[in-house]
N, C-alpha and C positions, 0 to 999 in steps of 0.2 A: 504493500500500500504506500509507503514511502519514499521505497526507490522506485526511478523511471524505468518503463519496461523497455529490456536490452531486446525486445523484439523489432522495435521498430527503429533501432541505431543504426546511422547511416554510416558506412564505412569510409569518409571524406578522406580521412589520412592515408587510407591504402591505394585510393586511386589517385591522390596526390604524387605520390611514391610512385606509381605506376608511370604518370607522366612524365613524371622529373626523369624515370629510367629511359623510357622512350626518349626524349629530346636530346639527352645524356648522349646513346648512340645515333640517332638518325641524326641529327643536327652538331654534331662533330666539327664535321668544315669549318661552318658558319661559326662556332665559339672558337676555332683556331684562329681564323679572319680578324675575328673581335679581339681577340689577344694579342696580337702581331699589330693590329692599329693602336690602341693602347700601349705595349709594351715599347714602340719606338720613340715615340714624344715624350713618356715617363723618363724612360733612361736618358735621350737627349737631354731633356729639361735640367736631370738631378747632375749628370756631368757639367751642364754649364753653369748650373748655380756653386758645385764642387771646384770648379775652376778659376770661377771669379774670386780674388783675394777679397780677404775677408774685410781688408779696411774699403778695397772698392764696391764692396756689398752693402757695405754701413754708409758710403759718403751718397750711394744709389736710392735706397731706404731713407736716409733723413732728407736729403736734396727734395726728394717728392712728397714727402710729409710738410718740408716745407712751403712747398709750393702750393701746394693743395690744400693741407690741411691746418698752416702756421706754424709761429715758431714752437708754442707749449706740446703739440702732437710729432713736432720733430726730435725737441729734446725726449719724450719719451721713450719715441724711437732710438735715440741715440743712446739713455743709460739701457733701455733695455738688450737689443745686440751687443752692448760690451759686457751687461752680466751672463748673458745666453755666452760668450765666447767665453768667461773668465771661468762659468762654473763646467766647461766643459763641453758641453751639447752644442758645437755650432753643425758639427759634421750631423748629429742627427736632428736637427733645424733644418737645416736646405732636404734633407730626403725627405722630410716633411712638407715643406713648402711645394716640394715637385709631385708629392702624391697630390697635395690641395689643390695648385696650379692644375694639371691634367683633370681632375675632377671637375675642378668647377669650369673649366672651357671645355666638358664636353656636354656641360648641363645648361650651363648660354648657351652652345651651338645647336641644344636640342630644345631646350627649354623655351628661349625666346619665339621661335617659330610655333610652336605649338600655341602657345599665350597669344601670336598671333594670328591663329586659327582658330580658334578658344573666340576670342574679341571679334572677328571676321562670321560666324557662324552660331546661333544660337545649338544646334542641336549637337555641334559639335563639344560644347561648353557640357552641356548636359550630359553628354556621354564621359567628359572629363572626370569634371564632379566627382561622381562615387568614387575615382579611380587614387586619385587625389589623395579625396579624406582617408581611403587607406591607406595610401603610401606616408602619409603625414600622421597616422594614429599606431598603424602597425609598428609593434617594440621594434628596436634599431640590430636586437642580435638577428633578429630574425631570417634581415636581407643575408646577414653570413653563410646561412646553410645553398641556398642556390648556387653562391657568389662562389661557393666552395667546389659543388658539386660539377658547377659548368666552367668552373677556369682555374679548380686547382686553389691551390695556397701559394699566397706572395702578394707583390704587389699589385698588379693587375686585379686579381676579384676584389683588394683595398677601394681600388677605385671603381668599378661598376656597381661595390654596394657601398661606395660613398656618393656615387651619385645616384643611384635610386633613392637615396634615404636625401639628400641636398635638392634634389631638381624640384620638386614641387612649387616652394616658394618663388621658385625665378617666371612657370610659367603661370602661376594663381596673379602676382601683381602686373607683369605683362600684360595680362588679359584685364584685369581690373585700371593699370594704366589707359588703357587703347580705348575704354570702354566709357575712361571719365574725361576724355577728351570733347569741350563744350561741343556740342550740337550744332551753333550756330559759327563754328570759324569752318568744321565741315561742308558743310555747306556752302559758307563762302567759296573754300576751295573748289566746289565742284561747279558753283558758279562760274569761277573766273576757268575754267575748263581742263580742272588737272584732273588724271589717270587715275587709275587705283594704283599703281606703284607712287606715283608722283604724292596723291595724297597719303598714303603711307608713310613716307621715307622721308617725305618736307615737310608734312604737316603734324600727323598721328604721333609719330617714333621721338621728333625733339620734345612736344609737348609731354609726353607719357616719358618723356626720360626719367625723371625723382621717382617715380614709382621702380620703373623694370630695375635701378639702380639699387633701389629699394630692398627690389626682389635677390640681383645679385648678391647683395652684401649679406642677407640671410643665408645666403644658398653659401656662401662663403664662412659663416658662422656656424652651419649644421655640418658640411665637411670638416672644418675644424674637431666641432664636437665627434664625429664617425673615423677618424683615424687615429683616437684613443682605444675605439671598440674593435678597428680593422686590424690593430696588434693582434689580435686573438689566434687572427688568420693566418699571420705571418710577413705581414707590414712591417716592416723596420723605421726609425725616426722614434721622436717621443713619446708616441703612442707607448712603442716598445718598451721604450724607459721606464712609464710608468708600471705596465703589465709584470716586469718583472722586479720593480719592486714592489707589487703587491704577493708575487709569485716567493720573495725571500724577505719579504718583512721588513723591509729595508725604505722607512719612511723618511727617511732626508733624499733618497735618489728618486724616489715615486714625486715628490714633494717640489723637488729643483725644476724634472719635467713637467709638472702640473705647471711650475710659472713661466717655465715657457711656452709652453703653449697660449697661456693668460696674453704672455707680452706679444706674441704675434696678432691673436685676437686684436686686443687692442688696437694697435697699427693698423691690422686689417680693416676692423671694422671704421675709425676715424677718418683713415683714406679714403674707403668705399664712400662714406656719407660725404665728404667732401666733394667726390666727383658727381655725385646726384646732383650739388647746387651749383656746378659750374655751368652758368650761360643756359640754366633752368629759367628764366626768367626773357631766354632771346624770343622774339614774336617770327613766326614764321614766313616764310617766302613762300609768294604761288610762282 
C-alpha cells in the first residue's frame, strides 16, 4: 500500500544505456571528427599562452584591463598574476585559461547563432525553451558521464561538457537581446530599405550588444565554474589543483587554486562587463 507498484516502472535508465551504447559505436567517426576539431585549437591555444613570457602575459592582461576596464581593475589584475606566478600555478593558469578560451569560443560560435534563430522564429524559441531549462537545471556532474563515454578522458570531453553546461546563457540573452531591440528603429530600418542581413548586422546585433555581452560573460563565469568539476575527468590546470587536494587533504594547495581561479574570475568577469558598454550607446547606420 505504501510503496509504488514496481509493475508499472519504466525502464528509462536501460534504454538510456542502450543508446549511449548505440551512438558509442555507430557514431564513432563523427566523435573522432569532434575531437580532432577540439583537440587542435586547445593544444594550439595552451602552447601559445605557455610560450608567451610571463611578464608579456601580465603587461597583455593589465594593458586591456586598463583600457577597458580602468586603472583599479588593472591593478587587480596586476597583484593578482604576480601572486598566481609567486604561489606557483602560472603553468596550471594558462592550461586553464586555454580549456576556458576553447570553451567559450565554441559556445559564441554556436550559441550566438542559435539566440539568433531563437529571436528570428517564435517556434523555434519554443522548441529551445525546454531544452535550455534542462541544460541550465540538470546537476553539472552529470554532463561528465556522456562527455566520458563519447571522447574518453582529458581534455577535450573538459570542454564539450564545459560547454554544454556554459552555452545556455550566451544563446537565452542573445535571443532576449534581438528581441528587446525597440520596434520602432526596426522599422525604421526597413523603411529606409535594409535587408535582413543588413538589418541584422547594423541595426539588431550593435543594439542587443550589452545583452549577448551579457550572455558571454556568464557563459565565461559557468566555464570557469565547470573546469573545477572537469578535473574529475582528467582536465589538468586548477581544477586539478584543487581535486587533489581534496583527494590528500591538503587545504593550503586546494585553497591557493580556489584563489586562483577567484582572481581570473574577477579579470574575467570586469573585462567582459567593460566590453558590453563600449560604444553601447552608438545609434545605428541604415
Amino acid at each position: 500500500m505504501f510503496d509504488f507498484p514496481e509493475i508499472i516502472v519504466i525502464p528509462l535508465g536501460d534504454w538510456i544505456n542502450t543508446a549511449v551504447e548505440w551512438l558509442t559505436i555507430n557514431l564513432a567517426a563523427l566523435f573522432n571528427v569532434i575531437t580532432i576539431g577540439i583537440r587542435w585549437p586547445l593544444v594550439q591555444i595552451e602552447h601559445l599562452l605557455w610560450w608567451i613570457p610571463w611578464w608579456a602575459m601580465i603587461i597583455i592582461l593589465v594593458g586591456t584591463a586598463w583600457r577597458f576596464a580602468g586603472y583599479k581593475i588593472a591593478l587587480i589584475a596586476l597583484f593578482g598574476m604576480v601572486f598566481i606566478g609567486v604561489m606557483g600555478l602560472w603553468d596550471h593558469t594558462m592550461t586553464t585559461l586555454a580549456i576556458i578560451v576553447t570553451a567559450v569560443v565554441v559556445s559564441v560560435l554556436i550559441g550566438i547563432p542559435l539566440g539568433i534563430l531563437a529571436a528570428k522564429s517564435d517556434r523555434f524559441e519554443a522548441i529551445m525553451r525546454p531544452i535550455l531549462d534542462g541544460m541550465q537545471t540538470m546537476p553539472s556532474f552529470v554532463y561528465l558521464i556522456p562527455a566520458v563515454f563519447f571522447f574518453g578522458l582529458g581534455k577535450v570531453p573538459a570542454v564539450v561538457a564545459t560547454f554544454i553546461y556554459a552555452v545556455p546563457p550566451c544563446i537565452r540573452l542573445t535571443n532576449l537581446g534581438i528581441r528587446q531591440v525597440p520596434r520602432e528603429i526596426v522599422e525604421a530600418g526597413n523603411a529606409f530599405g535594409s535587408t535582413g542581413m543588413q538589418l541584422l548586422f547594423k541595426i539588431q546585433l550593435p543594439l542587443a550588444r550589452p545583452s549577448i555581452m551579457a550572455g558571454v560573460n556568464q557563459t565565461i563565469m559557468m566555464a570557469l565554474a565547470m573546469v573545477v568539476i572537469a578535473s574529475m575527468i582528467g582536465a589538468s590546470g586548477l581544477g586539478l589543483e584543487v581535486l587533489r587536494g581534496i583527494e590528500r587533504l591538503d587545504v593550503g594547495r586546494g585553497f591557493l587554486a580556489g584563489i586562483g581561479i577567484v582572481i581570473l574570475a574577477i579579470m574575467i568577469d570586469r573585462i567582459g562587463q567593460s566590453f558590453g558598454k563600449v560604444n553601447s550607446t552608438r545609434r545605428p547606420s541604415f
